[in-house]
GUTI-690583 format. One record per residue (C-alpha): x, y, z; residue in one letter. Coordinates in pm, whole numbers, plus 50000, padded with zeros to 5 digits. Each point is the difference from the previous one (the first is absolute). Layout:
# residues N
XYZa
...
# end
This chain:
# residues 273
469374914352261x
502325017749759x
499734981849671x
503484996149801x
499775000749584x
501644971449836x
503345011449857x
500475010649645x
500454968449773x
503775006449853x
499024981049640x
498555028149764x
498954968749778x
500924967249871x
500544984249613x
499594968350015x
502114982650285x
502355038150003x
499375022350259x
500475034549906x
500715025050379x
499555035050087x
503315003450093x
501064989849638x
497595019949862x
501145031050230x
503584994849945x
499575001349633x
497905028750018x
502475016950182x
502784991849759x
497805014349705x
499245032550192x
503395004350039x
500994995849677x
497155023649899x
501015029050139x
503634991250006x
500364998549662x
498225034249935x
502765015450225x
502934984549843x
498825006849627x
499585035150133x
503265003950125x
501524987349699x
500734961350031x
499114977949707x
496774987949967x
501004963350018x
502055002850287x
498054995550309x
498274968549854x
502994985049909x
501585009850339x
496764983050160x
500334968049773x
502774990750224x
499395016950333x
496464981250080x
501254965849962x
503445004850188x
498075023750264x
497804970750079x
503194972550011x
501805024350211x
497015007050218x
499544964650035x
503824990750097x
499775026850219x
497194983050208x
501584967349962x
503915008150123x
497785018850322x
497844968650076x
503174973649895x
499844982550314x
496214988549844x
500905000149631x
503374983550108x
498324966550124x
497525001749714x
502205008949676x
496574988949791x
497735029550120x
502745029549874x
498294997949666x
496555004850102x
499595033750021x
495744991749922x
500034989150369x
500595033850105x
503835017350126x
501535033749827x
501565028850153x
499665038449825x
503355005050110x
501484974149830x
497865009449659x
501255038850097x
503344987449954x
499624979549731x
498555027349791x
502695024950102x
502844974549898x
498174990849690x
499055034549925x
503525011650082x
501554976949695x
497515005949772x
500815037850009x
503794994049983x
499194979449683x
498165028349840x
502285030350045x
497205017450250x
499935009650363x
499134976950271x
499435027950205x
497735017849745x
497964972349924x
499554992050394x
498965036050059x
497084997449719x
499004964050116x
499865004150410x
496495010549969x
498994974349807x
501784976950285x
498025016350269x
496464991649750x
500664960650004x
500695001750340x
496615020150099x
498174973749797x
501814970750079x
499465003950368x
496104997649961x
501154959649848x
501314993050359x
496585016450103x
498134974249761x
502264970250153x
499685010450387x
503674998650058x
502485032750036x
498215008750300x
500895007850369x
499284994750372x
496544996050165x
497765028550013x
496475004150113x
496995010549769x
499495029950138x
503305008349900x
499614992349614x
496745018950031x
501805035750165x
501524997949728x
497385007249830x
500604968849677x
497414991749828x
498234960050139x
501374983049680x
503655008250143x
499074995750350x
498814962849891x
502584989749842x
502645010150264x
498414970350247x
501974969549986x
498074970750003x
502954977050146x
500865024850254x
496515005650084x
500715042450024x
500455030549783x
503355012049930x
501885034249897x
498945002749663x
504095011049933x
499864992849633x
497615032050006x
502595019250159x
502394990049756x
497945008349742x
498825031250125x
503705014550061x
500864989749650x
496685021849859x
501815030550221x
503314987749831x
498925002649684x
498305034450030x
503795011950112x
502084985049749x
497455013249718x
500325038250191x
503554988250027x
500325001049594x
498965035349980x
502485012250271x
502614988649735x
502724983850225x
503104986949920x
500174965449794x
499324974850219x
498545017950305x
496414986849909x
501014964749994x
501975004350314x
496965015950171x
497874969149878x
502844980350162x
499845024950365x
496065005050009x
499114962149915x
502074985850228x
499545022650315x
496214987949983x
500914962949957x
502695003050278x
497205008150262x
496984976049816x
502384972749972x
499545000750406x
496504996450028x
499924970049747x
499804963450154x
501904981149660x
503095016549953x
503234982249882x
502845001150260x
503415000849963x
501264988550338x
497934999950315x
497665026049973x
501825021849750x
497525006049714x
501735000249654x
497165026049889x
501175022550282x
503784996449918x
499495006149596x
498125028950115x
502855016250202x
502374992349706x
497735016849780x
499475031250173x
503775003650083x
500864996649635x
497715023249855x
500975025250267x
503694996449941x
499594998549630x
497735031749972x
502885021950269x
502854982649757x
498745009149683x
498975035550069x
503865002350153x
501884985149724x
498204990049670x
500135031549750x
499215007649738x
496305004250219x
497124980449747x
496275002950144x
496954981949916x
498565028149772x
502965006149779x
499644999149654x
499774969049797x
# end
């Protein structure tokens, strides 16, 4: 009789009556990383030292409200009838695209305060997007959710993942094992970032590496989005990730063919400080 693991416990550790979660603990993580090497980049290419933290100062916090509303206006019918739950975000119920456009808004504003180029500043942080999102993925791993449709053992196993993984992607409640689809996601984002970072040496017009974060990012959560089993819907069975991803890929098309057409003088990523 095949003997099933019991899932990963999602509480790294308590204090007292506080429970402290992987997926925190992964989130942050991520956000650090990011920072990390972000903030080598833009010092190297010549923005002020203080600038990405202070940029970050106000892009976590609204990223999370955003990527909270964003959830919420999707699942109104729910949040609606029970105005008291919109507020408790601990119970689980955020959306990346509604912290991805939180954090372009924010980060939008914040440039136009400074005097320095959205589009400069978006081209040295898209990796850095891509490493919170390769890290935060492995937090929906911790909390079994993100995942897809029914799949057999077997399957898990030609895939040749490791029995910690494997574990983990059977759902007690459902009583099977599931597409492990936040690995996918995670996985394309690891090939993402290995572009955009060959990308940078390629020296391409302003812009063109955030737009290719924008194309490559959401091509793979188009098709993922597909598999998963907990998307948000915008009517019938129209999934808002699906539709955001279409929007995204059509703008950063059209805005990479516009700007190589029209916007002169021509200012790459390498230029000069």
């Amino acid at each position: 009789m095949e003997q099933i693991l019991l899932a990963i416990n999602p509480v790294a550790f308590s204090i007292g009556s506080i429970e402290v979660r992987w997926y925190g603990i992964l989130i942050a993580s991520g956000i650090v990383l990011a920072y990390i090497v972000g903030q080598r980049e833009a010092v190297k290419r010549g923005l002020p030292d203080d600038f990405l933290a202070d940029m970050l100062i106000w892009a976590i916090p609204i990223s999370i409200i955003c990527a909270r509303l964003y959830y919420v206006v999707m699942k109104w019918e729910y949040y609606g009838a029970n105005p008291e739950k919109i507020i408790q975000i601990w119970n689980g119920g955020i959306a990346i695209h509604g912290a991805l456009i939180g954090a372009v808004i924010t980060a939008y504003i914040f440039c136009r305060k400074r005097g320095i180029s959205f589009l400069k500043v978006a081209d040295i942080v898209a990796p850095s997007i891509l490493i919170g999102q390769i890290i935060g993925r492995w937090g929906n791993f911790m909390n079994q959710e993100a995942f897809g449709g029914p799949v057999s053992r077997e399957f898990l196993e030609n895939l040749m993942l490791p029995n910690w993984i494997i574990e983990q992607m059977y759902i007690q409640d459902l009583g099977t094992y599931v597409h492990p689809t936040f690995l996918y996601e995670s996985l394309w984002n690891v090939l993402g970032l290995i572009i955009l970072l060959v990308l940078r040496k390629v020296n391409l017009q302003r812009g063109e590496i955030f737009f290719a974060y924008m194309i490559w990012y959401s091509i793979g959560r188009f098709y993922i989005e597909g598999m998963r089993t907990d998307s948000l819907y915008l009517v019938g069975e129209l999934r808002s990730a699906q539709v955001v991803s279409i929007i995204a890929i059509v703008i950063g098309i059209v805005a990479i063919v516009y700007r190589r057409m029209k916007v002169r003088p021509v200012v790459r990523y390498l230029d000069p400080k």
